[in-house]
C-alpha positions in Angstrom: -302.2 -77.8 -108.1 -299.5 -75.3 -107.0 -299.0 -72.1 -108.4 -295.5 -71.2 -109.4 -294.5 -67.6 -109.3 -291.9 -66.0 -111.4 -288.1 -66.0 -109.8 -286.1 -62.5 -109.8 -283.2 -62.8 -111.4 -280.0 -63.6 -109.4 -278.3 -60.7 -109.2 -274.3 -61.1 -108.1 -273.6 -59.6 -105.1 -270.9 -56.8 -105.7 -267.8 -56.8 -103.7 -267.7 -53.8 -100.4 -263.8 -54.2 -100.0 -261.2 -55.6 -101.3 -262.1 -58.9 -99.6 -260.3 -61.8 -102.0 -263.1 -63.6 -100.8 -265.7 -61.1 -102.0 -263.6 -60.2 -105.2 -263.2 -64.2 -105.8 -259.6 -63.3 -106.6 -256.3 -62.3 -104.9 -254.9 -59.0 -106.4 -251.5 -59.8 -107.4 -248.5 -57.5 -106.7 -246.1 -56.5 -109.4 -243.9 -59.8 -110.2 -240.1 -59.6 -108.7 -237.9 -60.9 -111.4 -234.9 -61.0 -109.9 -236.5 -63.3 -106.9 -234.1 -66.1 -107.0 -236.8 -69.5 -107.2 -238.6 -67.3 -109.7 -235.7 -67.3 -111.5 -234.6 -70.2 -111.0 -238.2 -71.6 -112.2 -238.6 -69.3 -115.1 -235.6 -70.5 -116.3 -235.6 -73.7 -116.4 -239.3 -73.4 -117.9 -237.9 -71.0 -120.6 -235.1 -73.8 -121.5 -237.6 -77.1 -121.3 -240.2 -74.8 -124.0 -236.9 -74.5 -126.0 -236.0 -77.7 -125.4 -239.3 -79.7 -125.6 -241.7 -77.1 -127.0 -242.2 -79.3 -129.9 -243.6 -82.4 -127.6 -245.9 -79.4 -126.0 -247.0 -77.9 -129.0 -251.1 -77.9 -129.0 -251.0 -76.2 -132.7 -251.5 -79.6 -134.6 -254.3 -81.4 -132.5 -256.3 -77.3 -132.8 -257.1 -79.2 -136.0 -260.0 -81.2 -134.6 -261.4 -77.6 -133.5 -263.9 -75.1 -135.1 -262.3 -73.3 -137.9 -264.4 -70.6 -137.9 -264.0 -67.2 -139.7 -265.4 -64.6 -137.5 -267.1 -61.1 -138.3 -267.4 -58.4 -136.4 -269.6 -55.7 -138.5 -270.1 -53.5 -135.9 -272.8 -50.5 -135.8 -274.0 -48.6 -139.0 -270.8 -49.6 -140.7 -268.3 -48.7 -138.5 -266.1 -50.4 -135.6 -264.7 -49.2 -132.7 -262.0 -51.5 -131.4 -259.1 -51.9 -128.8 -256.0 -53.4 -128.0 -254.1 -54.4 -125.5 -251.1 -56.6 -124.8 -248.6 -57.7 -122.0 -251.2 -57.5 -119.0 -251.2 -60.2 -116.7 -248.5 -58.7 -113.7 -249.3 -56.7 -110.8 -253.1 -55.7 -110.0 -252.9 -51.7 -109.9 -251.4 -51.4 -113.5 -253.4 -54.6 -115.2 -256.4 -52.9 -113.6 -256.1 -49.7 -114.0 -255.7 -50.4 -118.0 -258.8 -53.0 -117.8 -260.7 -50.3 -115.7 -260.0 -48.0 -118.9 -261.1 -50.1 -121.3 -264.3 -51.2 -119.6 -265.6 -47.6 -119.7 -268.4 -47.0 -121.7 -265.9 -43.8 -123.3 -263.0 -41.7 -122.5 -262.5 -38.5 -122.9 -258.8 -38.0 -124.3 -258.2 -34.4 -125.4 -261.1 -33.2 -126.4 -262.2 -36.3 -128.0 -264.9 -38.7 -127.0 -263.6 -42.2 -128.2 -266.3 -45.2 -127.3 -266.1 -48.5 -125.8 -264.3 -50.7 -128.5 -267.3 -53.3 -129.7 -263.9 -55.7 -129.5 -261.2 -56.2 -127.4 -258.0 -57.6 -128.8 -255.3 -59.3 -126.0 -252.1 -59.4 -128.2 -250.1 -61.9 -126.1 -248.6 -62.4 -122.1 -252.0 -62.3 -120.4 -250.4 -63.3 -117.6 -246.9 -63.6 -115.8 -244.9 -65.3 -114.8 -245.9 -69.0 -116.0 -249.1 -69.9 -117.3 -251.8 -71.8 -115.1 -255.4 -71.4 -113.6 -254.2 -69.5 -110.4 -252.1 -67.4 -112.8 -254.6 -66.2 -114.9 -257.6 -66.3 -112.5 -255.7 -63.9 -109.9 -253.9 -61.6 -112.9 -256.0 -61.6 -115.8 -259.5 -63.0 -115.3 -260.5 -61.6 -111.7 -259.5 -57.7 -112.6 -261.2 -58.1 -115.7 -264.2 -59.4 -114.5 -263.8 -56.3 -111.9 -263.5 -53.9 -114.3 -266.8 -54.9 -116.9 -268.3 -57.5 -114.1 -271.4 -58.2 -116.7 -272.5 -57.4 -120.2 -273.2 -54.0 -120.6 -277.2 -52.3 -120.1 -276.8 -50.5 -123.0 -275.1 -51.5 -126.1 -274.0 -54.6 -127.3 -271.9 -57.2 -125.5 -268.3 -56.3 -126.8 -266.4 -59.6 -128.0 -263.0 -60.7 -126.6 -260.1 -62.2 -128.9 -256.4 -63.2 -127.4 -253.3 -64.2 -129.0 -250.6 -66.2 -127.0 -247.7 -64.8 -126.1 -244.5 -66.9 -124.9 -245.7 -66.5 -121.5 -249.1 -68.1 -122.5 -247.0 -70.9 -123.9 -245.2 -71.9 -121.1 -247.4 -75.2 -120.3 -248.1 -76.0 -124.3 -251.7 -73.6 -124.1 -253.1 -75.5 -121.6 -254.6 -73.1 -119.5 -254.8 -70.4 -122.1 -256.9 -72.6 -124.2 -259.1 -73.3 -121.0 -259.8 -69.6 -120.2 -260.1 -68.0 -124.2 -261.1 -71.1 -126.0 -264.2 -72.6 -124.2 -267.2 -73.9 -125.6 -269.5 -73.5 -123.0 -269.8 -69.8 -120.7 -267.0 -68.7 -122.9 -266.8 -65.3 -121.3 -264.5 -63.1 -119.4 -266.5 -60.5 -117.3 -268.9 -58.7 -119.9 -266.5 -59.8 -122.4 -267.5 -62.6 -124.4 -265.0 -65.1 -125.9 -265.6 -66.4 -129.2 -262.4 -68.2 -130.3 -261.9 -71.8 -130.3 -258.2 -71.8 -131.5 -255.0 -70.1 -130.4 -255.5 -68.3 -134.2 -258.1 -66.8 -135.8 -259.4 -64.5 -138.5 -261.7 -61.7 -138.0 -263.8 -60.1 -141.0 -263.9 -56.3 -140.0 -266.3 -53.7 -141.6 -265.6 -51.7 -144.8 -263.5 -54.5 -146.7 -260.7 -54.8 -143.9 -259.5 -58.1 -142.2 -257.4 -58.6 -138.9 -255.7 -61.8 -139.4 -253.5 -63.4 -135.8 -250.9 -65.5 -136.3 -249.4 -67.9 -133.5 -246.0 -68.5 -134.0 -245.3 -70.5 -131.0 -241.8 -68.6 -129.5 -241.1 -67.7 -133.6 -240.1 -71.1 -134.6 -242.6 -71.9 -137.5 -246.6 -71.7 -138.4 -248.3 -75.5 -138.2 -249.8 -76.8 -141.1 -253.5 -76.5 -139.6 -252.6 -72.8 -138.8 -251.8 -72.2 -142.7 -254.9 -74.3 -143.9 -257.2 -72.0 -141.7 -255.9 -68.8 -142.4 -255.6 -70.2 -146.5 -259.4 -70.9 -146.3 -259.8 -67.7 -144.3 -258.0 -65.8 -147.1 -260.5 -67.2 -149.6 -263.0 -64.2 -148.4 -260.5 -61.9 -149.0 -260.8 -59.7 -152.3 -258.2 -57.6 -154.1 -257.6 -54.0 -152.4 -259.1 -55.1 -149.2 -256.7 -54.1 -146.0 -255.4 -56.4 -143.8 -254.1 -56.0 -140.1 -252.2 -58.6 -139.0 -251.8 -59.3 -135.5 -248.4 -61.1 -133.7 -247.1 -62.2 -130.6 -244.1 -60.4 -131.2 -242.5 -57.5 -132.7 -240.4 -59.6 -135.4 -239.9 -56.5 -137.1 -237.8 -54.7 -134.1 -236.4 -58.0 -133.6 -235.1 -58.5 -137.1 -232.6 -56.0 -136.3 -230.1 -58.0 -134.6 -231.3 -61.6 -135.3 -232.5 -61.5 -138.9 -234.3 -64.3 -139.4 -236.9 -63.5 -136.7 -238.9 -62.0 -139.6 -239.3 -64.7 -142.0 -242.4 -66.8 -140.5 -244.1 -63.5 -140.5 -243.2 -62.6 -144.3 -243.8 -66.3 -145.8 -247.3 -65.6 -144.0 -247.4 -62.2 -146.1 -246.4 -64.0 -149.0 -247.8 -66.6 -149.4 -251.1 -66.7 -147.4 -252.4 -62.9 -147.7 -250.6 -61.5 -150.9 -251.9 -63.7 -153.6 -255.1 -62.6 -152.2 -254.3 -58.5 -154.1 -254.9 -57.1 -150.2 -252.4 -55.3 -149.0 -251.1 -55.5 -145.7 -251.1 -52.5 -144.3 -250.9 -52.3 -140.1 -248.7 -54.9 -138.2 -249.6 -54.7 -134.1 -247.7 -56.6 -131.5 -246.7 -56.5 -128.0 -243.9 -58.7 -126.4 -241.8 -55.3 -125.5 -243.6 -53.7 -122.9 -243.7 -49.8 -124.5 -245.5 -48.1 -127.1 -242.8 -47.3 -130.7 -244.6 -46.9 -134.2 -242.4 -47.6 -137.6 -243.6 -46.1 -140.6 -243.3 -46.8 -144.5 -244.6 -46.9 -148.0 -246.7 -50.0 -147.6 -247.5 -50.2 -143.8 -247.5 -48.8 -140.2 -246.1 -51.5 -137.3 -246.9 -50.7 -133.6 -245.8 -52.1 -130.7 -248.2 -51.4 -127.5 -247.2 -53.7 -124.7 -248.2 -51.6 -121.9 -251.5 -53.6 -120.7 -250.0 -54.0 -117.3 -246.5 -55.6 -117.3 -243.0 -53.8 -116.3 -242.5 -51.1 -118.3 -239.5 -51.8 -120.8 -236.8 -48.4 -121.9 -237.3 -47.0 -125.8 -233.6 -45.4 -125.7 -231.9 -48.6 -127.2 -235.1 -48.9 -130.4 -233.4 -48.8 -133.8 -234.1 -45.3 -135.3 -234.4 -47.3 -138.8 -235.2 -50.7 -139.8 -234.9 -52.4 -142.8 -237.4 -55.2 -143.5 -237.4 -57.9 -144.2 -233.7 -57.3 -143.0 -231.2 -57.9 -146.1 -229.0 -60.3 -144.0 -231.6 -63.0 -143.8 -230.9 -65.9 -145.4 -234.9 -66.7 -147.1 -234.3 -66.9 -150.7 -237.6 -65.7 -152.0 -237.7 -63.1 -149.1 -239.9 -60.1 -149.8 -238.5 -56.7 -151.1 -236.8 -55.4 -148.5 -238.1 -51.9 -147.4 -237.4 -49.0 -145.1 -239.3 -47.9 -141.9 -238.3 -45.4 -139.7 -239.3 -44.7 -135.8 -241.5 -41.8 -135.6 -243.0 -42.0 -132.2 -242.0 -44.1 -128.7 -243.4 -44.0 -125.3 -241.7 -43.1 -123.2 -239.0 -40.8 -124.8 -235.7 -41.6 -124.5 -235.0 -38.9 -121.8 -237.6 -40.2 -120.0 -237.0 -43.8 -120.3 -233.4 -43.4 -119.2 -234.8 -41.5 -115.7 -236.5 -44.7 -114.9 -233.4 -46.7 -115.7 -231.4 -44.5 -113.0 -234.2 -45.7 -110.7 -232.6 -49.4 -110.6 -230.2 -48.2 -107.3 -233.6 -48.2 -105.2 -236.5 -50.1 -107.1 -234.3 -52.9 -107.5 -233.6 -53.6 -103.7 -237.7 -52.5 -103.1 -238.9 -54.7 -105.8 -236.2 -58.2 -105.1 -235.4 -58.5 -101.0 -234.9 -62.3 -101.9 -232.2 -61.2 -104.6 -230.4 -59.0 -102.0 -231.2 -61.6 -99.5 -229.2 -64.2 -102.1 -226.6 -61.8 -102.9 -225.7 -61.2 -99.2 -225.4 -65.1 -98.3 -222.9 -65.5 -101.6 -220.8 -62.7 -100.3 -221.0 -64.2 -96.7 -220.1 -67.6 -97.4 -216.6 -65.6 -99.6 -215.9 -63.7 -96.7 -215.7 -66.5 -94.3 -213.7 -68.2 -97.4 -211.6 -65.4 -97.7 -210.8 -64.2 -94.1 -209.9 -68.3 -93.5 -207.6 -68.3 -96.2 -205.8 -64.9 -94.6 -205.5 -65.3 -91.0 -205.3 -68.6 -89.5 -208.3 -70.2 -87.6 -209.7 -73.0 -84.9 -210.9 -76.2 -86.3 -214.5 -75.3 -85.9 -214.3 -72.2 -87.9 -212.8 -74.2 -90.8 -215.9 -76.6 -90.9 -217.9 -73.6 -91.1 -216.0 -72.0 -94.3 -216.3 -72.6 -97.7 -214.0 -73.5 -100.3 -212.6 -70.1 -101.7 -211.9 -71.3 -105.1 -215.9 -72.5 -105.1 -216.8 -69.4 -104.2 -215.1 -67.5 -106.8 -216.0 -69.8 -109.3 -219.8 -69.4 -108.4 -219.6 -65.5 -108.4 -217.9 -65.6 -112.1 -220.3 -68.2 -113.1 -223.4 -66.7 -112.3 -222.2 -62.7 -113.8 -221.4 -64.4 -117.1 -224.6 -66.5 -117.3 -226.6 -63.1 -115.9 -225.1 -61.2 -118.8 -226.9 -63.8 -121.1 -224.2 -64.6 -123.8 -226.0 -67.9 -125.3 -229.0 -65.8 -126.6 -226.5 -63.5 -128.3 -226.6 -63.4 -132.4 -223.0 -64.3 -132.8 -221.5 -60.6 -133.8 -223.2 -59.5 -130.2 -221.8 -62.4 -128.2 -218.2 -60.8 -127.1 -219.9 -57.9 -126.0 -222.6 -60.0 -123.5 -219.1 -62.3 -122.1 -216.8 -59.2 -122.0 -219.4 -57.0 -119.8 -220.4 -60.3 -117.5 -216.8 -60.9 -117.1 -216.4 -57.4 -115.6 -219.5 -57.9 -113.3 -218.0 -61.0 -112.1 -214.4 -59.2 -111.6 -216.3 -56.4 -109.9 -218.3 -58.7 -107.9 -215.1 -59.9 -106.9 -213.3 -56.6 -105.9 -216.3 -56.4 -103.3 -216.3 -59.3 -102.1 -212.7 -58.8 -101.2 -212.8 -55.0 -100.3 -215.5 -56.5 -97.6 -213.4 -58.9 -96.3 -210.4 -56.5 -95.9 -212.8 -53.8 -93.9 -214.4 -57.5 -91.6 -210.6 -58.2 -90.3 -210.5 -54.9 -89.4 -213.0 -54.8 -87.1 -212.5 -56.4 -83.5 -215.9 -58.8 -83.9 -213.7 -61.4 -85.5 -211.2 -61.7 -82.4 -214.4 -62.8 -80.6 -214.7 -66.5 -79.0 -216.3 -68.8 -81.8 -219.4 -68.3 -82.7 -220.2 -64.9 -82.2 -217.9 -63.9 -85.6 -220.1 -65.9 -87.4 -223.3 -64.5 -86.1 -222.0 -60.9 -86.6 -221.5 -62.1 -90.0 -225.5 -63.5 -90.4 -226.7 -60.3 -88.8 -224.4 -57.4 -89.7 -222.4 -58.2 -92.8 -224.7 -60.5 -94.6 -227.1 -57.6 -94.8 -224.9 -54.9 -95.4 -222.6 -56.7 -98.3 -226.0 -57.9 -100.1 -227.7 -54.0 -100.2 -223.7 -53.1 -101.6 -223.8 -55.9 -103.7 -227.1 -55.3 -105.4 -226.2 -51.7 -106.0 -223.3 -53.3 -107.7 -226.0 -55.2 -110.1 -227.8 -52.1 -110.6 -224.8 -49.9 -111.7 -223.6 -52.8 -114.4 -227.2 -52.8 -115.4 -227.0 -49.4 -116.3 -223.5 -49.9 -117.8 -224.7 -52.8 -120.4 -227.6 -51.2 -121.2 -226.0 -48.5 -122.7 -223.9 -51.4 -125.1 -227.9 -52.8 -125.7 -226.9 -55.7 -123.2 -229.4 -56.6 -120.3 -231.8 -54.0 -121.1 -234.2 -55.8 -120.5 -233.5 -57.3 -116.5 -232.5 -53.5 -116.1 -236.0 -52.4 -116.7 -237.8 -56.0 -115.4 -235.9 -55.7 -112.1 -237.4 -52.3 -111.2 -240.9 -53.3 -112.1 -242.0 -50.2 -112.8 -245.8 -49.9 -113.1 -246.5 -46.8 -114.7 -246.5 -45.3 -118.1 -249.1 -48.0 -119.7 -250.3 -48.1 -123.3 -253.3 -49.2 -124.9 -254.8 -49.0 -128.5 -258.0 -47.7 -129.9 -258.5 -48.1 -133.2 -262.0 -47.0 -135.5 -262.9 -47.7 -138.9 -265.3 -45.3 -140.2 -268.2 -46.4 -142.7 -265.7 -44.9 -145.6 -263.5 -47.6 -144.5 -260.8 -45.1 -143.1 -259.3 -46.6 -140.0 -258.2 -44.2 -137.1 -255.8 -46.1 -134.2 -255.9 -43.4 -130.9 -252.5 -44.7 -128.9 -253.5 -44.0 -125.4 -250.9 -43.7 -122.9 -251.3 -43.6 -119.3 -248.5 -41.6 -117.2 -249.8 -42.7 -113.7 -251.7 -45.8 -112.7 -254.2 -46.2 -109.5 -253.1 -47.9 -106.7 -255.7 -46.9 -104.2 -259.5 -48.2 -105.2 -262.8 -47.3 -103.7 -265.1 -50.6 -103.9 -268.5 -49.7 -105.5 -271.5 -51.7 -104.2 -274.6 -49.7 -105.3 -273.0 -49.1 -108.8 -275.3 -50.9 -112.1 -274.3 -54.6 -112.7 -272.1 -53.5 -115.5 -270.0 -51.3 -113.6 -266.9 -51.5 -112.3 -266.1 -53.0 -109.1 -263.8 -51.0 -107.7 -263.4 -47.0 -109.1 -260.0 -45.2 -108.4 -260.0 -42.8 -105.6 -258.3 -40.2 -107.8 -259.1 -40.1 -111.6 -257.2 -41.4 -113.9 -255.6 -39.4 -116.3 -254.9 -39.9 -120.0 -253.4 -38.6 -123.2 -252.6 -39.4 -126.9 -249.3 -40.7 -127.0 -248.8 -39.1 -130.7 -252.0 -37.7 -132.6 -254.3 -40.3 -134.1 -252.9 -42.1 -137.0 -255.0 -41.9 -139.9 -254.9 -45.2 -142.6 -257.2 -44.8 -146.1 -259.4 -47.4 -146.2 -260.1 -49.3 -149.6 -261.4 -47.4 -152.6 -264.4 -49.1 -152.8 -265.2 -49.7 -149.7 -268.5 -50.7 -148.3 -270.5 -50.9 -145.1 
């Protein structure tokens, strides 16, 4: 009979480079939204979930899964928690944040704040479209490098995540796959407990984080509102509530009002005939950190876990919700918040915006590439409809009406007027008409400085291969400095701030949450910001299985965004 002796333990080999092969990843670089097939794709994505997210929507057949209420009771009474949203983009910024919140503490000020016990994703964990590459290279992999097993000492901290429209993008398929599993439901040392695209959480000291999924605003299933209705059943009178969504509806509400009501019937009639009050709303979707304060609750919006970084300047300084123009007839009271903090300040947030004349070149060769070939293809259309050419040349020109048409067309449809509420529409066609017009001044102040030049007295072909090699390039650098300057134009009438801050892809100024609810049942949120990210990494073979992967060559550096916001827990509460 053969003795068996006892087997070590496989230990996983830990990466000495950046290797994709050792790190079983690629790191991603920062996405280029203005790359024309990534536009083109996103697009038409965007419009078949508008179209068709219905026929996609997983929300009903979630039914058939575990409806389980969660609890998370923490240590001794109290919790230590994070969040994080809006993370699945380039690998130096979604690592750096995950690097963060994989440490066992940071020191912030003075102030030693632990490892959060949970970690809260609060929507877009990963970019562009959602799939298995996607969030295996952008989310999973830098996670996993950042807390690569559970930790030595402490408990394994749990991981919940909320889809975001991104997440949507192929009905929750792959999301569902990665947060959702049944079997080595894990991410890293995190450990996923979820098995819907919803869930409750039953906190210490009488609170409750309740996350809604609101599939791109439209509604709340009926499954979502029997779970969270038998969920509520736990929930006692002067318990505290957060509630987590994919967007800030709040922000929102200011220009299209009813992008608050699924998220006030869910106040009224799911949580308040419970007697808790609601009284912290968190949400990322806008990548920057803004806190609104009132009588009854604090919102946040921290969507700095790794994506662009979106301008504060154009935030409402007040907001009234639910907004009086909405047209919900049992609507709640409507109430006044103001703005007290954003990150980062307006001053600084319009110094990044001035940045768009070189990061938006940098960031979108493609888009200058694009740009160049449209005001090509004019010139040739335009010098043939000046000066008279050969036969040949005239195959090789195009239609100058076309060309016009398609320069107009794509300014107008750039500026975005469709997704206008109708008293902002004139302003989103009045400024992409300009574009288009100014577009069009270029396009013919090139032409007039080409037939000036001798190159296009030149035997056929070499005008058109000066035009390929010299204009082309030229004209598209001029034309996307064109882009950048309207960018910066409409942004100050609240019109395409957004592709002004997406095109640059800015990577720095990140945000995170960490929030703490003490045995009293007082809860503490610590905004974190980060002013610089890493982008040079040090691999770390001889480090303990729970460490990090890679380390950051120089430390990185961070501060309270505003001082921690203090929220009095329940009168009663208890541990």
């Amino acid at each position: 009979m053969t003795d068996h002796q006892p087997t070590e333990p496989v230990v996983p080999r830990r990466p000495t480079s950046l290797d994709p092969q050792q790190l079983g990843f690629k790191p991603q670089p920062p996405i280029g939204w203005l790359k024309p097939l990534l536009l083109l794709s996103t697009g038409l994505r965007t419009l078949l979930a508008i179209l068709f997210g219905a026929y996609l929507d997983k929300r009903e057949l979630q039914n058939a899964l575990d409806a389980e209420v969660f609890a998370q009771p923490g240590s001794n009474g109290e919790l230590w928690f994070d969040y994080v949203a809006d993370l699945g983009d380039g690998f130096h910024a979604t690592y750096s944040v995950a690097y963060l919140l994989a440490q066992p503490s940071l020191q912030v000020e003075g102030r030693t704040l632990p490892r959060g016990q949970v970690l809260l994703m609060g929507g877009d964990q990963v970019y562009p479209l959602a799939n298995g590459d996607g969030y295996e290279n952008r989310t999973k992999g830098p996670y996993r490098a950042a807390l690569p097993e559970a930790p030595v000492r402490g408990p394994q901290p749990a991981l919940f995540a909320l889809p975001g429209n991104h997440d949507w993008y192929d009905g929750l398929t792959a999301f569902l796959r990665l947060f959702a599993r049944r079997k080595d439901g894990h991410i890293g040392g995190w450990r996923t407990l979820q098995r819907r695209s919803y869930f409750a959480v039953r906190l210490p000291a009488r609170w409750w984080l309740f996350a809604i999924d609101e599939q791109f605003g439209a509604y709340l299933d009926d499954p979502q509102l029997v779970y969270f209705e038998r969920a509520a059943g736990g929930v006692q009178p002067g318990d505290r509530i957060i509630l987590m969504t994919p967007s800030p509806t709040w922000v929102k509400s200011a220009q299209k009002p009813d992008a608050y009501d699924a998220v006030d019937y869910f106040i009224r009639t799911i949580l308040a005939p419970t007697g808790a009050e609601v009284r912290v709303l968190i949400s990322g979707d806008l990548h920057h950190y803004a806190r609104y304060t009132g009588v009854e609750r604090e919102m946040f919006t921290c969507g700095g876990g790794g994506a662009y970084l979106l301008g504060t300047e154009q935030l409402p300084e007040r907001l009234t919700v639910p907004p009086e123009e909405t047209l919900t007839r049992s609507a709640s009271p409507s109430l006044e918040y103001d703005l007290v903090t954003r990150y980062p300040t307006p001053a600084q947030s319009r110094r990044f915006g001035w940045g768009a004349f070189h990061r938006i070149p940098q960031r979108n060769p493609g888009f200058a590439t694009m740009l160049g070939i449209i005001h090509t293809l004019t010139m040739l259309a335009l010098a043939g409809a000046m000066s008279r050419g050969g036969d040949i040349q005239r195959l090789f020109s195009i239609p100058l009406v076309f060309m016009l048409v398609v320069i107009m067309l794509g300014a107008v449809l750039f500026a975005q007027p469709p997704g206008a509420s109708a008293e902002r529409r004139p302003r989103h066609w009045i400024l992409g008409v300009l574009h288009g017009f100014a577009q069009i001044g270029l396009a013919w102040a090139g032409t007039w400085v080409w037939l000036q030049l001798p190159i296009r007295d030149w035997p056929w072909p070499w005008p058109l291969v000066g035009a390929a090699l010299a204009y082309g390039p030229v004209i598209g650098l001029a034309a996307t400095q064109l882009v950048a300057a309207y960018l910066l134009l409409a942004s100050a009438f609240d019109v395409n701030v957004n592709e002004l801050f997406a095109a640059q892809a800015i990577e720095d100024a990140k945000s995170f949450l960490r929030l703490h609810i003490a045995p009293d049942g007082t809860l503490t949120v610590h905004p974190i910001g980060v002013d610089r990210i890493s982008r040079d990494w040090v691999p770390d073979p001889g480090g303990e299985p729970d460490a990090p992967w890679l380390r950051p060559r120089q430390p990185l550096h961070t501060h309270f965004i505003e001082p921690p916001i203090v929220i009095a827990g329940p009168a009663t509460a208890q541990p």
